[in-house]
N, C-alpha and C positions, 0 to 999 in steps of 0.2 A: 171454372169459377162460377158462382153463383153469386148476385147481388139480387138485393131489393129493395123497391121504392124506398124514397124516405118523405116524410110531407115536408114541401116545401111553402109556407104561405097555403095558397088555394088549392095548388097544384102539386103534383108529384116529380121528384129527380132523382136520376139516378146517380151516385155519386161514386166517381174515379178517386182512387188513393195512390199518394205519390207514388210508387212504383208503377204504375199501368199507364200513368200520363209519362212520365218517364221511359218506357218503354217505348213508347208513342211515339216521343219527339212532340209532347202537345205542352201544354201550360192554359192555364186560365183566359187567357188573350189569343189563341189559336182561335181561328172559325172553322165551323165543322161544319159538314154536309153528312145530311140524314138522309137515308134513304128505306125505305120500307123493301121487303123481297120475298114476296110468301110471305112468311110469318116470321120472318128476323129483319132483325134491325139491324142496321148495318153504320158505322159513324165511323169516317175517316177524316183527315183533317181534309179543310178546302184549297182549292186553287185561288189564290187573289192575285190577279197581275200585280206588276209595278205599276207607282203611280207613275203619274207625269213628268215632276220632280222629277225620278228614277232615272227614267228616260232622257229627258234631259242634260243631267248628268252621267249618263254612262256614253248621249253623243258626243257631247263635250270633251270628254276623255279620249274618246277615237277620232274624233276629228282632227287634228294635226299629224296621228299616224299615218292613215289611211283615205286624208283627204283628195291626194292625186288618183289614186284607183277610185273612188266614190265618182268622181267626176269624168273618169273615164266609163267607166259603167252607165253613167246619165248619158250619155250621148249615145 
């Protein structure tokens, strides 16, 4: 496939059409990591951990299973 700029404001972008972000598994709200490699460009989506919250909740949720092993293990 071949794409080309388009002017953005100052700037130039390259612009994805719903089959390729679809493809992707990406959307507007994905954050992507750019990476340069030689001479291509390379954009996959990024890692973002969970937040805190997440975390939080997902201990919350294992803690009454798993509580006795957890404190067997601390010791």
């Amino acid at each position: 496939m071949i794409k080309n700029l388009q002017k953005h404001g100052n700037s130039q972008a390259l612009v994805f059409d719903k089959t390729m972000l679809e493809a992707l598994g990406i959307d507007g709200d994905t954050p992507l990591h750019i990476t340069i490699t030689g001479d291509s460009l390379v954009v996959r989506p990024a890692f973002v951990g969970a937040s805190a919250e997440d975390i939080a909740t997902s201990l919350s949720k294992m803690r009454p299973r798993y509580s006795k092993m957890l404190k067997t293990l601390a010791n």
